[in-house]
N, C-alpha and C positions, 0 to 999 in steps of 0.2 A: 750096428743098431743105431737107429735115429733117437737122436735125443728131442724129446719133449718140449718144446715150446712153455712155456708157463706165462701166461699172461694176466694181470691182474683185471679183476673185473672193473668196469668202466663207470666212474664214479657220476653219479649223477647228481648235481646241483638243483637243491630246493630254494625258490625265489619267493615263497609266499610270507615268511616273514620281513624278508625286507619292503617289499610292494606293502605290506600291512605298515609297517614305519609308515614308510614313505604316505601311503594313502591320511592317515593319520597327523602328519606332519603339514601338506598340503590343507587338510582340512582346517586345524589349528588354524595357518595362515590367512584362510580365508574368512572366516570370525571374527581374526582380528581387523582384518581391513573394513569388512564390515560396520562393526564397532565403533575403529577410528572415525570412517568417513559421516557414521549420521552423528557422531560428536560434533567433527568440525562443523558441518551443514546445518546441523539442528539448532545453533546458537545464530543470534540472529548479526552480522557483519556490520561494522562499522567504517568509515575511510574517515581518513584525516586529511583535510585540505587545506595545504598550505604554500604560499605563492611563493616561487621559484624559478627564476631561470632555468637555461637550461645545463648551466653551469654547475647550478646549484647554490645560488645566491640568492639573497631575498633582493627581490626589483627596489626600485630609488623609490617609488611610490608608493604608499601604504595601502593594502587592497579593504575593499566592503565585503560584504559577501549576502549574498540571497540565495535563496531556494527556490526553482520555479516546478509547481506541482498541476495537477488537472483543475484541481478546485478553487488556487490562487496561490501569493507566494508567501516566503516565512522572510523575516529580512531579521538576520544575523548580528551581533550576538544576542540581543535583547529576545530572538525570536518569537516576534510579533506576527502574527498570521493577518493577512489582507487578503478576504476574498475574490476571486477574479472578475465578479461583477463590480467590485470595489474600486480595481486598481487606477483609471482616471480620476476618480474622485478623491483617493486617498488619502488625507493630512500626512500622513507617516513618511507615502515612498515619496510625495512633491517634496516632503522637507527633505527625504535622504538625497534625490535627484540636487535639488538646491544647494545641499552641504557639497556633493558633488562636482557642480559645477564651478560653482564658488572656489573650490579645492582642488582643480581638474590637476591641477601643476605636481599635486603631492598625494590624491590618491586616485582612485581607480576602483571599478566595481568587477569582483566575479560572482558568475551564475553557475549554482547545479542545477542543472536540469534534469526532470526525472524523465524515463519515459514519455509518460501518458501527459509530460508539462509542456511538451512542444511548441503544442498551441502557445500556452501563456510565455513561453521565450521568447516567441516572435513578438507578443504584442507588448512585451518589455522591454524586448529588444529596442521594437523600434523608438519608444518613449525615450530612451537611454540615449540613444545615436543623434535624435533631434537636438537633446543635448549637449549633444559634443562632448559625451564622456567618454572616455577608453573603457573597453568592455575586455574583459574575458569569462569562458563559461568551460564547466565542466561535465561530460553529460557521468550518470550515475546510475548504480542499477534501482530500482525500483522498492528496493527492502533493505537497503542499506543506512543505516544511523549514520544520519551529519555529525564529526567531529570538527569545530575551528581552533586550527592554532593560531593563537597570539603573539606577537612580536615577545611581549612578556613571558607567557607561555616556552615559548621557542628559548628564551633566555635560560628558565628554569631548567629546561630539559638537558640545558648545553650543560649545565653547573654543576650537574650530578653525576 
């Protein structure tokens, strides 16, 4: 007589509460990144500009700084606005160019440029160059807050 075989029945794996984790978990995820990202984005960016080798030294020359926008520029740190029908005529930027010049040996001027300041780069640009001043410029996104640090500034920061 044959013996019987006996085999267990064959167990079937249910996936649907894991996939529900999972699906849950996933979702979670994406909330949060959501979330984070109009945080960071929604707060309006700032950059700090401060001159540097590329060593990471501060240069021998003490730098200026301006702003060059569509409308005219801001000249730093006082930031005094001169409109760009202005900027020939300006008492401000002829005395900054003068201090400039006069100074050529120990400072030095940098530009941000915005975008839509192109134009007025150029035509400060060139006022600058006639001069014989050392230029540098940085271009900058368009909604970004000007930070300048100061030599002083830069001191405090080390000290802490």
């Amino acid at each position: 007589m044959r013996r019987r075989s006996f085999s267990p029945p064959a167990t079937e794996i249910e996936l649907f509460p894991f996939l529900s984790v999972l699906a849950c978990t996933i979702g979670t995820l994406i909330l949060l990144i959501i979330v984070l990202t109009t945080q960071i984005f929604g707060e309006q960016q700032s950059v700090t500009i401060i001159a540097k080798s590329e060593a990471g030294q501060n240069a021998s020359k003490k730098p200026r700084y301006i702003e060059c926008r569509q409308d005219g520029i801001i000249i730093y740190p006082q930031e005094e606005f001169i409109p760009q029908e202005y900027l020939k005529l300006s008492d401000t930027l002829l005395e900054l160019l003068l201090t400039l010049k006069q100074n050529k040996d120990q400072e030095y001027l940098i530009v941000a440029v915005r975008p839509d300041g192109i134009e007025t780069f150029q035509e400060v640009r060139g006022l600058i160059e006639k001069q014989g001043i050392d230029i540098g410029y940085e271009p900058i996104d368009q909604n970004w807050k000007i930070k300048i640090e100061t030599e002083t500034d830069a001191k405090k920061t080390k000290k802490k």
